[in-house]
C-alpha positions as CSV (number, residue, x, y, z in Angstrom):
1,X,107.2,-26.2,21.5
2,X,106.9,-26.0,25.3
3,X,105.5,-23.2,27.3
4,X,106.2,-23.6,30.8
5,X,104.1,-20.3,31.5
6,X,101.1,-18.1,30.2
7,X,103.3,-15.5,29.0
8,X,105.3,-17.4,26.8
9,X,102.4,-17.6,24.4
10,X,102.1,-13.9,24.4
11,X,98.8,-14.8,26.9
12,X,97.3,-11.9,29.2
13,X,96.1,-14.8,31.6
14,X,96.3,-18.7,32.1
15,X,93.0,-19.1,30.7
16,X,92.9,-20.9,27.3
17,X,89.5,-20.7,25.2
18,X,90.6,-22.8,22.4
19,X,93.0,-24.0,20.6
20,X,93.9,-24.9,16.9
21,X,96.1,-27.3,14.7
22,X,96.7,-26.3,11.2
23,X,98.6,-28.1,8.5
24,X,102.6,-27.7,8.2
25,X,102.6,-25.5,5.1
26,X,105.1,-26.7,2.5
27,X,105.0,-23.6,0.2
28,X,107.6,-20.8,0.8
29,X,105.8,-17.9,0.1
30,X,103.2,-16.2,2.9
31,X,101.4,-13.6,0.4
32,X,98.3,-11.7,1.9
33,X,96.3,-8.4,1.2
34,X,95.0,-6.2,3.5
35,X,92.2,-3.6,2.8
36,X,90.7,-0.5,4.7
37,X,87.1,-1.2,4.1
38,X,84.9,-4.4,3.5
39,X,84.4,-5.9,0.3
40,X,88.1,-5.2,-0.8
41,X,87.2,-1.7,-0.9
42,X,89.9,1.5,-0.3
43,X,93.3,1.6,0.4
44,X,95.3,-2.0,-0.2
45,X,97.9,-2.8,1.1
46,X,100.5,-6.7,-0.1
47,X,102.3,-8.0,2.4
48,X,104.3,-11.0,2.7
49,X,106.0,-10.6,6.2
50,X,105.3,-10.0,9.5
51,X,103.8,-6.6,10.8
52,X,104.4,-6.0,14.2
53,X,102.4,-2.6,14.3
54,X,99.7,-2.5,11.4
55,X,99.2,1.6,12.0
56,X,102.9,2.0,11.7
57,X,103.1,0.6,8.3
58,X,99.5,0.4,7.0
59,X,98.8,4.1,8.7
60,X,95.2,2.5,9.5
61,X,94.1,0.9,12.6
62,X,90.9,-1.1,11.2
63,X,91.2,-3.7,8.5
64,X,87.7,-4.6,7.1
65,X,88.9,-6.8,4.7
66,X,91.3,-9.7,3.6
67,X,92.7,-11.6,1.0
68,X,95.2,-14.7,1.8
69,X,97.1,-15.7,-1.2
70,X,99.7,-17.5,0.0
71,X,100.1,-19.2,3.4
72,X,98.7,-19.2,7.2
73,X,98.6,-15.7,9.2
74,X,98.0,-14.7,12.5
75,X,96.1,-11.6,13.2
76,X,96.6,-10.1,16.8
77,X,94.3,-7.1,18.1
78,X,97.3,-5.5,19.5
79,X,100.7,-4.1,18.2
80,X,103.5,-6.4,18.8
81,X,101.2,-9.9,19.0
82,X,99.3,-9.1,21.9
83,X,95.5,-9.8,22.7
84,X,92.8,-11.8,20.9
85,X,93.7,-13.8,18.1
86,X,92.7,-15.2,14.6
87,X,93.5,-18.1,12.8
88,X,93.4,-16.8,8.8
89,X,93.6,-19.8,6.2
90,X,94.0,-18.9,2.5
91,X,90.7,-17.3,1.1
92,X,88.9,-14.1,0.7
93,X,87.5,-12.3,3.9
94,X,84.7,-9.2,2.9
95,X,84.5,-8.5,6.4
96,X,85.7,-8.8,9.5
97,X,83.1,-10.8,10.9
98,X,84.3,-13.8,8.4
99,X,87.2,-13.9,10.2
100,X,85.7,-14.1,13.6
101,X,86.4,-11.0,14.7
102,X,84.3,-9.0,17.1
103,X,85.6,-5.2,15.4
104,X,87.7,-4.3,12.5
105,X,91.0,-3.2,15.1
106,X,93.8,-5.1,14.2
107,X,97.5,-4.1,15.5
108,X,99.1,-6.5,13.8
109,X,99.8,-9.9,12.7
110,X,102.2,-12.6,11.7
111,X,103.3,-15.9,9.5
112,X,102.5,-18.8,11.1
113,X,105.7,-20.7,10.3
114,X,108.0,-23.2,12.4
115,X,110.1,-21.4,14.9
């Protein structure tokens, strides 16, 4: 798409540190589990949509770990796709390091699909 401003990718400025391609996903299910603590550990939680608040459904604000099934996801460290991103390819994530992230806050995240 086009994005004749910063804020039309959700940025806080018009600074861009890097930037991504990932392959169109031809599979129609997005399947991903969530998990309170690291190695898969505590509460879990499925989900297979987006989550635009992760406390308001998950009742957590920290996810330490991660299993994508099914698709490609977008985590965001704010509610409502705001902040830092990560990229999350199918696979198994024991902590939140393996995803690149710098804590274990998460406010939520999305599919990445075609829009």
């Amino acid at each position: 798409g086009e994005y004749p401003d910063y804020q039309r990718w959700m940025g806080f400025n018009d600074n861009i540190r890097s930037c991504r391609s990932y392959p169109h996903y031809r599979g129609g299910n997005y399947r991903m589990k969530i998990y309170e603590r690291p190695d898969f550990g505590g509460q879990m939680m499925e989900f297979m949509d987006d989550c635009p608040s992760v406390y308001d459904r998950f009742r957590y604000r920290d996810i330490h770990s991660c299993h994508v099934m099914d698709g490609y996801w977008t985590f965001y460290e704010h509610p409502n796709y705001r902040g830092r991103q990560y990229f999350m390819r199918p696979g198994e994530y024991k902590k939140y390091s393996d995803w690149g992230g710098f804590n274990s806050t998460i406010g939520s995240f999305r599919r990445m699909r075609d829009f």
